[in-house]
C-alpha positions as CSV (number, residue, x, y, z in Angstrom):
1,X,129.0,112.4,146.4
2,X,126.5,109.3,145.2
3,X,122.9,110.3,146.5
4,X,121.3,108.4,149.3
5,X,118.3,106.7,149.0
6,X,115.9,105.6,151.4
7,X,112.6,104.2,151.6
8,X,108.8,105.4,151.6
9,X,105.9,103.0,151.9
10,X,102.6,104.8,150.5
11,X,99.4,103.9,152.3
12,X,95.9,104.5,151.7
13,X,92.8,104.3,153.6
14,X,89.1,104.2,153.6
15,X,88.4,107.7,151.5
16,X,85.2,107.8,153.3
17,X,87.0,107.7,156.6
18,X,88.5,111.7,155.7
19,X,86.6,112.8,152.4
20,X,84.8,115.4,154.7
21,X,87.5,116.2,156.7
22,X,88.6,120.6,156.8
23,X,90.9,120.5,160.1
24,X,93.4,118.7,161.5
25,X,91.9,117.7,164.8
26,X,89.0,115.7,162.5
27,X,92.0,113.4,160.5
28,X,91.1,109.7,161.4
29,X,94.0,107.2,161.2
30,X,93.5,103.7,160.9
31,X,97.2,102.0,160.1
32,X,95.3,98.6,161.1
33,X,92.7,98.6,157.9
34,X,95.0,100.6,155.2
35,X,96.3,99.3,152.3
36,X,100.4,99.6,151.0
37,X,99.8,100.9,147.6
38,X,103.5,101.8,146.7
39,X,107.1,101.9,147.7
40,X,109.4,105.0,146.8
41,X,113.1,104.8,147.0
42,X,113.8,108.3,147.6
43,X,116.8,110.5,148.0
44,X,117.2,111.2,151.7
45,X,119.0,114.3,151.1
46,X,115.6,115.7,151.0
47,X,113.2,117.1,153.6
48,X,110.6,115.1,155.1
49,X,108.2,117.9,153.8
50,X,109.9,117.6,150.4
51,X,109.8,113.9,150.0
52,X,106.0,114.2,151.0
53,X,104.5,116.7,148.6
54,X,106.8,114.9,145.8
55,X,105.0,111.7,146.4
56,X,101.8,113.2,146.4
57,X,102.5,114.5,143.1
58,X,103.6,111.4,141.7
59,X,100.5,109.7,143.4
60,X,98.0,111.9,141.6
61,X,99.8,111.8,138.0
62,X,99.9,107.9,138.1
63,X,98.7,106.3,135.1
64,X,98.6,102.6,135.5
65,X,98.9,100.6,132.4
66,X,97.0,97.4,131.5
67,X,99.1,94.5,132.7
68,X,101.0,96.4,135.5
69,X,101.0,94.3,138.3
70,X,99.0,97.0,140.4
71,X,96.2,97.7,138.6
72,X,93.7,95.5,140.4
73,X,94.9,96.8,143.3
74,X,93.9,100.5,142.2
75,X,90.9,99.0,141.0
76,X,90.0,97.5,144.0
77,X,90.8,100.8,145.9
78,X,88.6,102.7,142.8
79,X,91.3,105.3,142.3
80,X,94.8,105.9,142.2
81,X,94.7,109.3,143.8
82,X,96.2,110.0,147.4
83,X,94.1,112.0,149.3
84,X,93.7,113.6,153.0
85,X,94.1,110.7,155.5
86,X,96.6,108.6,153.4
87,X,100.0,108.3,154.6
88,X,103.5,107.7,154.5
89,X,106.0,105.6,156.5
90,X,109.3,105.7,156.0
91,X,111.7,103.5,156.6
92,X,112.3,104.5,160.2
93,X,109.0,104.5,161.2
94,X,108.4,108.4,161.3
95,X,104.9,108.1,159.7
96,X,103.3,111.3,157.9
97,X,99.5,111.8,156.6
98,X,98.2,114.0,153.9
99,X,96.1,116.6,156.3
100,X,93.8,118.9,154.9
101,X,96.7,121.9,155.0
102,X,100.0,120.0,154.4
103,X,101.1,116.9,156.5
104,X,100.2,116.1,159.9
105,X,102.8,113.9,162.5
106,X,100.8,111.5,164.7
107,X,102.5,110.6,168.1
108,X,103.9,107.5,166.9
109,X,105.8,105.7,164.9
110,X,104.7,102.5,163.2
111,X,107.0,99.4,162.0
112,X,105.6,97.9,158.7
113,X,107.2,94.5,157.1
């Protein structure tokens, strides 16, 4: 059986926006002022909960390279770390943020280009 793949569009936004949040209820999301940092192709054979926390571990072991096309992009940002109040879309629009206890679902879904 060949694996399925689909995709996950990394967002991040303002840190100051959620750097002091501790519950849930405190999360701000603002999809309007957040940046795409990265694009996943990710086996959909996977949990949502799965794909999640494996992105954020990929997002805080990333090492960008002089001359990779994102680095002044991270540089702009100021760190390549995702952190509470970033979030993913995936391709269907089911959108998931990084809470501070695991990954929150807001009542909506979101259609990026």
């Amino acid at each position: 059986k060949q694996e399925q793949k689909m995709e996950a569009k990394v967002f991040y936004q303002d840190f100051e926006k959620n750097c002091g949040c501790f519950n849930d209820e405190d999360l701000v999301f603002s999809p309007e002022s957040a940046l795409l940092v990265w694009v996943f192709d990710i086996s959909s054979d996977l949990s949502r909960i799965e794909i999640c926390n494996d992105i954020w571990a990929k997002m805080n072991q990333l090492d960008i390279p002089i001359g990779h096309p994102k680095r002044g992009l991270f540089r702009e940002i100021g760190h390549t770390s995702m952190s509470v109040g970033d979030y993913i879309v995936f391709e269907d629009g089911e959108v998931r943020i990084a809470a501070p206890y695991g990954w929150k679902t807001p009542e909506l879904k979101i259609t990026i280009i």
